[in-house]
GUROKE-618269 format. One line per 5 residues: number of its first residue (from 1); for each residue x, y, z of C-alpha. Coordinates in nm, 3 decimals. Example, Ala and Ser with C-alpha at 12.3 -4.5 7.8 and 13.67 -1.06 7.14 Angstrom:
<sites>
1) 1.230/-0.450/0.780 | 1.367/-0.106/0.714 $
</sites>
This chain:
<sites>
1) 8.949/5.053/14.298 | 8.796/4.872/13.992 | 8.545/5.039/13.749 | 8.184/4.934/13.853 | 8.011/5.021/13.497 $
6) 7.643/5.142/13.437 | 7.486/4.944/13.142 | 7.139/5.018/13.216 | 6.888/5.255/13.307 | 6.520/5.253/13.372 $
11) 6.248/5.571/13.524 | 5.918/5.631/13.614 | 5.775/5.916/13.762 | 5.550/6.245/13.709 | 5.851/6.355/13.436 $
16) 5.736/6.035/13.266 | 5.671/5.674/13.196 | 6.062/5.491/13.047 | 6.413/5.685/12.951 | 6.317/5.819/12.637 $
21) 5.984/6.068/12.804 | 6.173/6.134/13.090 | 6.460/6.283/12.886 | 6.225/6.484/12.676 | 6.069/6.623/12.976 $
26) 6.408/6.726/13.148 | 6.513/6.883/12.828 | 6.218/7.117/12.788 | 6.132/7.173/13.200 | 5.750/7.059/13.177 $
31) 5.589/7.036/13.552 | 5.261/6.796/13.600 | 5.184/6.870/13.932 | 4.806/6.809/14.045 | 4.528/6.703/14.333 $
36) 4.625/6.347/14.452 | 4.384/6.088/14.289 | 4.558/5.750/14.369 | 4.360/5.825/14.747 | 4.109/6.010/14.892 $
41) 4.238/6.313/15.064 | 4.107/6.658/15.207 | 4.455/6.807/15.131 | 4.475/7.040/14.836 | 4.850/7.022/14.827 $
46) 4.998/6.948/14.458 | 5.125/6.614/14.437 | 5.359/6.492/14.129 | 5.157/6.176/14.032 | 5.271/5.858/13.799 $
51) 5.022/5.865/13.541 | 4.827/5.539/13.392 | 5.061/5.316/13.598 | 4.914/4.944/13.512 | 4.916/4.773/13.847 $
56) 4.911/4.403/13.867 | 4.754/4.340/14.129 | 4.462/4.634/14.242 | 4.554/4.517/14.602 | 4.657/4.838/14.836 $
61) 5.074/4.880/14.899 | 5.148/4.670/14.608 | 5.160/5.060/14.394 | 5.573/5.084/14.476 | 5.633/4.740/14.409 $
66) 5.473/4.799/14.057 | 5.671/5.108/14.051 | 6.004/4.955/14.102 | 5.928/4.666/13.872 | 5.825/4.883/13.574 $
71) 6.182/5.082/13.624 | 6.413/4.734/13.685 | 6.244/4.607/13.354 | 6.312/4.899/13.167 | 6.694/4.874/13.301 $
76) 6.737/4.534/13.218 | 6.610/4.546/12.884 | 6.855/4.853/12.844 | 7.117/4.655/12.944 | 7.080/4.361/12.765 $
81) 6.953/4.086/13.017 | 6.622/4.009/12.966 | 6.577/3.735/13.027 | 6.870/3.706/13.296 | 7.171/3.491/13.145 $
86) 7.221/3.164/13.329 | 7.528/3.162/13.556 | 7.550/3.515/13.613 | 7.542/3.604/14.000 | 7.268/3.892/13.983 $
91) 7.206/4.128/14.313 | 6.882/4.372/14.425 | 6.938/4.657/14.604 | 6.627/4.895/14.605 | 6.589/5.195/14.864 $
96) 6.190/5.243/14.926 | 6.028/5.395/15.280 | 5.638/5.410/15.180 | 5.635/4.988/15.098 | 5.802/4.906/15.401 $
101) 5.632/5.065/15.656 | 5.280/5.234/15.551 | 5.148/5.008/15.287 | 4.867/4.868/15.440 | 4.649/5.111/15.578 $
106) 4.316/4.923/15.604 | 4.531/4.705/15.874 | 4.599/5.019/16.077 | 4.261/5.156/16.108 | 4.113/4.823/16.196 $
111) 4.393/4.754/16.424 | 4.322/5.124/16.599 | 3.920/5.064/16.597 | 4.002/4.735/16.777 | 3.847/4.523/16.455 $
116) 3.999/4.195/16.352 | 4.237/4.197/16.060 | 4.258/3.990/15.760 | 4.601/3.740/15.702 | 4.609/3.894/15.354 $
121) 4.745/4.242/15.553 | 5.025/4.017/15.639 | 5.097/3.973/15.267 | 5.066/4.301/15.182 | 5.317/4.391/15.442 $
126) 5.555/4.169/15.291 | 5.516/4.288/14.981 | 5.738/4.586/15.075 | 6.048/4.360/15.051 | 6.025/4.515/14.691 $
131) 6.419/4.358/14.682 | 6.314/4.017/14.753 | 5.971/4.010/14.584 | 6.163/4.125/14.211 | 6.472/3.871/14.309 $
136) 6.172/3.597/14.342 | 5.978/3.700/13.995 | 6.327/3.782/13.806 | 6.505/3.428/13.920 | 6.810/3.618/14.028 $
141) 7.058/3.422/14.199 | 7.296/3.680/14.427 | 7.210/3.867/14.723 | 6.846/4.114/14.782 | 6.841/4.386/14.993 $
146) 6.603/4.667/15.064 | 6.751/4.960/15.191 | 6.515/5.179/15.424 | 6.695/5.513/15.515 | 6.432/5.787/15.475 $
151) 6.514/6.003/15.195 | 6.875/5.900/15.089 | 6.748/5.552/15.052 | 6.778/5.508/14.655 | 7.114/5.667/14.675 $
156) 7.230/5.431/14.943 | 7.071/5.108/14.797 | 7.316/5.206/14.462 | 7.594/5.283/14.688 | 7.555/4.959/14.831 $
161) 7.519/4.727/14.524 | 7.836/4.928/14.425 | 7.999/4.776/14.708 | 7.916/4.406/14.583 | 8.044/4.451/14.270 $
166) 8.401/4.565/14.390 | 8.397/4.278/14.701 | 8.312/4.057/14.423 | 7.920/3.938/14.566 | 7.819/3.944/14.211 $
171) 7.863/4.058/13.865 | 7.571/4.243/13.833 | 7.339/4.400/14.035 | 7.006/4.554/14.015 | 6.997/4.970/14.215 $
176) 6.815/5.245/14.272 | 6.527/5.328/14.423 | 6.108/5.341/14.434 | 5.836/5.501/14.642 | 5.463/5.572/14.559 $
181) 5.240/5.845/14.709 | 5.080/5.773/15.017 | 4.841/5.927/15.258 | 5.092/5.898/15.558 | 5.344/6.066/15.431 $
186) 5.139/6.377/15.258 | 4.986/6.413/15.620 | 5.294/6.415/15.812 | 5.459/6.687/15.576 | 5.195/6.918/15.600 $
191) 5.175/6.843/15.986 | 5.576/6.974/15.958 | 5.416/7.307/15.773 | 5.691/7.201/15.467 | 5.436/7.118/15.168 $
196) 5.380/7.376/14.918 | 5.055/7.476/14.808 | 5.208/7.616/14.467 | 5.425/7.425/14.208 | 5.744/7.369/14.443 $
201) 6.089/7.652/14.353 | 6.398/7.460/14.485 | 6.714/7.725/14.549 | 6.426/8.019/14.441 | 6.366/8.299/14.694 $
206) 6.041/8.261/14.714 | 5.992/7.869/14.772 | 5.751/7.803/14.978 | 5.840/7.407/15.046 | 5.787/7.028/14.889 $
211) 5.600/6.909/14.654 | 5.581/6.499/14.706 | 5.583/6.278/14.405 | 5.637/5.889/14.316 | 5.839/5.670/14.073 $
216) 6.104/5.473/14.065 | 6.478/5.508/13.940 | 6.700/5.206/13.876 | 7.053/5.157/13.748 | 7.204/4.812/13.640 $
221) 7.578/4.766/13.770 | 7.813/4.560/13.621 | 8.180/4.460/13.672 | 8.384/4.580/13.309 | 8.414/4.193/13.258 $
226) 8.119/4.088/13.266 | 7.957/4.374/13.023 | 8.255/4.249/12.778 | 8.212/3.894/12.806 | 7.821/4.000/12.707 $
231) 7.972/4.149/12.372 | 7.834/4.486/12.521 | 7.993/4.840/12.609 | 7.860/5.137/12.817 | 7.983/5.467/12.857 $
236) 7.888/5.526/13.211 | 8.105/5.438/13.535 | 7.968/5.456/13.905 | 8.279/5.606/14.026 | 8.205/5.606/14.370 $
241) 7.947/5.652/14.679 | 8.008/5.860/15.019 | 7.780/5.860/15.299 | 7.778/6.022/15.630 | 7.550/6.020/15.905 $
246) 7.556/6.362/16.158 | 7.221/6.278/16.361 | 7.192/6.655/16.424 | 6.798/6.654/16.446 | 6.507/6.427/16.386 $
251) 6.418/6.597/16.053 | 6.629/6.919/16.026 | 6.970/6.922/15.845 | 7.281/7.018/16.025 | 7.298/7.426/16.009 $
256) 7.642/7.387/15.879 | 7.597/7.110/15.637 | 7.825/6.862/15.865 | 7.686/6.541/15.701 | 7.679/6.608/15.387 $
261) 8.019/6.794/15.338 | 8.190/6.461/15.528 | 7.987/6.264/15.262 | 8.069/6.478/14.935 | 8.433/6.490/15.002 $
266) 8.447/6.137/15.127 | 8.275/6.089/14.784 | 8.571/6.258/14.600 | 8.847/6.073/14.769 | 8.685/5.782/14.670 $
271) 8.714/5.858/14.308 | 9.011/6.015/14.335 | 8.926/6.318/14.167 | 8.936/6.679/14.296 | 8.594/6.932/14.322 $
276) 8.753/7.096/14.004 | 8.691/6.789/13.813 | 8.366/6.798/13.866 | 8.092/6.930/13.615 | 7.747/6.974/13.783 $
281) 7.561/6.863/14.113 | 7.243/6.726/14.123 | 7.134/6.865/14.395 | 6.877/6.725/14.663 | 6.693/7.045/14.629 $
286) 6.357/6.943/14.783 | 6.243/7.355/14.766 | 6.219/7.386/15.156 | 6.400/7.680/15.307 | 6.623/7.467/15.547 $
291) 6.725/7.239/15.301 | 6.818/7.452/15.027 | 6.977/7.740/15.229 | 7.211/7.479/15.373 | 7.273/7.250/15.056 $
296) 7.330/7.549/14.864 | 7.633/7.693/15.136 | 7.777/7.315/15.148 | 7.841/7.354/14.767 | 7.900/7.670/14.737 $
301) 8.209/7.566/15.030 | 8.315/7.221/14.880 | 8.279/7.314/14.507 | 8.299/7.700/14.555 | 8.103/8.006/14.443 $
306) 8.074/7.880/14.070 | 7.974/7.555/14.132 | 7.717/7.454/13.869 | 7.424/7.246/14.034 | 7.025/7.248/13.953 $
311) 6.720/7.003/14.151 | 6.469/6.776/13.925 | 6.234/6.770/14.198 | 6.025/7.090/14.027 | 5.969/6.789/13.783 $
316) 5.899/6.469/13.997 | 5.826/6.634/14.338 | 6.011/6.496/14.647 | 6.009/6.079/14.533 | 6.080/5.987/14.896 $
321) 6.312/5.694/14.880 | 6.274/5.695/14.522 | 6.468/6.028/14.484 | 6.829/5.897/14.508 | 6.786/5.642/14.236 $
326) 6.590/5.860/14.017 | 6.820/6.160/14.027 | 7.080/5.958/13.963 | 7.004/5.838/13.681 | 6.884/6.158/13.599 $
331) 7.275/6.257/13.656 | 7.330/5.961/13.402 | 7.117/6.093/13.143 | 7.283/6.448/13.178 | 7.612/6.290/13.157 $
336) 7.555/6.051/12.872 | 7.348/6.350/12.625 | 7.594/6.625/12.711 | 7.367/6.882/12.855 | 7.276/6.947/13.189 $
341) 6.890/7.001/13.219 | 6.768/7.373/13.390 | 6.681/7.365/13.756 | 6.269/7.358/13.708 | 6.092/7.620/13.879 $
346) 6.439/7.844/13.992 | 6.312/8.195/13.907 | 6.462/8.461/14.176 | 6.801/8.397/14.342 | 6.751/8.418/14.709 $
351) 7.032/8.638/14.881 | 7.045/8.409/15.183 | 7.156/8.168/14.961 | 7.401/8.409/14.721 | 7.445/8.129/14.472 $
356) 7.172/8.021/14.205 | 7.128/7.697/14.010 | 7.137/7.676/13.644 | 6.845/7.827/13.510 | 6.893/7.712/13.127 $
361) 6.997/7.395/12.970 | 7.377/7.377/12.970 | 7.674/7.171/12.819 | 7.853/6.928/13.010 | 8.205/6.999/13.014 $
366) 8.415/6.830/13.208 | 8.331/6.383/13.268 | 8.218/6.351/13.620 | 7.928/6.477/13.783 | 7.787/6.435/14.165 $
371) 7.417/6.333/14.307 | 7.330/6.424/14.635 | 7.078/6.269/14.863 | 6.957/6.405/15.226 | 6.773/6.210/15.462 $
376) 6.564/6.283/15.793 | 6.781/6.197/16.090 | 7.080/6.351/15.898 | 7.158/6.099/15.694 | 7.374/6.245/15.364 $
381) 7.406/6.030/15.077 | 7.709/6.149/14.780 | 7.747/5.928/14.420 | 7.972/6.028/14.193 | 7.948/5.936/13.819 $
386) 8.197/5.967/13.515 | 8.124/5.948/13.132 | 8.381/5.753/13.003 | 8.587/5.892/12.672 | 8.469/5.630/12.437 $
391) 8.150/5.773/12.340 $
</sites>
């Protein structure tokens, strides 16, 4: 299997606005949780909000696709191809859930109050293409996709463009993942009784749930060629992505971690290396009491008792579809500085879970390092990444 190469990253969330905040809040742990502001809401749940995002358009449910576009330009610049280079086949693949399906909420209520709707609802709506909207404004020439999968989405929209690069769709593609906060979603968690009302504790004994955030986290993928035909070099490979899907329940994991074991190991194969060989896992972590308990024993079986993992999501909140393309590049920052950020807001190791996360900053050791992603409807999400020697 040929490299696929990462020559560019770009963030945005509640950890901060571009790579260079971000890092500096990973390294030091700081939390920004507060009331949501971007709507009005009776819910006093802490939210992890984007702050002094500069929309370009004030029009409701175009918020992700501003999100997603402030993290591709970011990535592109990083890499080197702004603007894009004539004759080089360029791919989208962005994971979102919030744009595609609950970005116009004016149209709902009218529709439910049996009001007439305006056409401009229709645009709206198809503003959640966020793929083929960014392929439009950026002139790209290869193939746009957006990947809706819950909660893994991000992770699979990378895995994905991966999957061009190798079959040789393009040379370069655009990945990752971007959601923004939403009314729909804030409702339907605390319906499910899994929102915090405190600061959210992944892997901590006393978590009391999610905290939900936005942003956006995007990767640029390249084939080794094409970065060296650019006069460029990275020292970052996306060595490989395993999914699986175990459809155990509608928004519970699998009690035994089916999925995401079959997706981790399938993961591994992939890039042929062993669980030895790997340094850290960021972890899904969302700070629920399902999620964690099982996460944490599907390590602790595939990667055993010493495995060293930690969650970011006591820093951006739960991103939605955004998660999987901000935590891994999250991974990639890790990776690429040599020290693995502390698992914000792990205080108390919970004996149901017998293994903790890393609760200081820590050196990487060893090259390759693993991102997990869980979705409702059991889809499991696995990307492996490796820091090349040449650094």
């Amino acid at each position: 299997m040929k490299d696929v190469v990462i020559s560019g990253l770009g963030v945005i969330s509640a950890a901060g606005i571009g790579v260079a905040t971000t890092r500096e809040s990973l390294r030091t742990g700081a939390r920004r949780p507060g009331p949501v502001s971007v709507f009005p809401s009776q819910l006093s749940y802490p939210v992890f909000e984007v702050a002094r995002l500069q929309q370009d358009d004030p029009a409701p449910g175009l918020r992700t696709l501003d999100l997603a576009r402030t993290a591709v330009l970011e990535a592109l610049q990083d890499a080197g191809l702004l603007p894009l280079p004539d004759g080089r086949r360029v791919g989208i693949c962005l994971g979102t859930t919030v744009a595609s399906q609950v970005n116009d909420l004016d149209f709902y209520r009218a529709y439910r109050a049996g009001a007439p709707a305006k056409l401009d609802s229709v645009e709206r709506y198809l503003h959640g293409n966020l793929a083929g909207a960014l392929q439009r404004s950026l002139g790209a020439s290869g193939p746009a996709v957006t990947v809706v999968n819950a909660c893994s989405s991000g992770a699979d929209a990378i895995g994905i463009a991966r999957s061009w690069i190798t079959a040789g769709y393009c040379d370069i593609a655009v990945a990752g993942g971007a959601d923004e906060i939403c009314s729909v979603p804030l409702s339907g968690f605390g319906v499910l009784g899994i929102l915090s009302s405190a600061p959210c504790r992944p892997f901590d004994r006393d978590r009391g749930g999610l905290n939900l955030g936005e942003g956006a986290g995007v990767l640029v993928l390249e084939t080794p060629e094409s970065l060296q035909s650019r006069g460029r070099s990275a020292d970052l490979v996306l060595a490989a992505y395993g999914s699986a899907i175990d459809a155990y329940h509608l928004t519970a994991p699998h009690p035994e971690g089916v999925g995401l074991e079959a997706a981790l190991r399938w993961a591994l194969r992939a890039a042929a290396i062993t669980p030895e060989d790997v340094d850290f896992v960021n972890a899904h972590g969302t700070g629920t009491m399902d999620n964690d308990l099982v996460e944490a024993a599907t390590l602790a079986r595939v990667f055993g008792k010493d495995v060293r993992f930690l969650s970011t999501k006591g820093i951006t909140g739960h991103t939605l579809g955004a998660a999987g393309g901000l935590e891994a590049a999250f991974t990639a920052l890790a990776l690429r500085d040599g020290e693995v950020p502390a698992s914000a807001g792990f205080a108390t190791c919970d004996p149901q879970i017998g293994i903790r996360p890393l609760a200081r900053r820590t050196r990487v050791e060893r090259d390759h390092a693993v991102s997990t992603s869980l979705a409702f409807g059991g889809g499991n999400a696995a990307l492996v990444l490796r820091r090349t020697r040449e650094r």
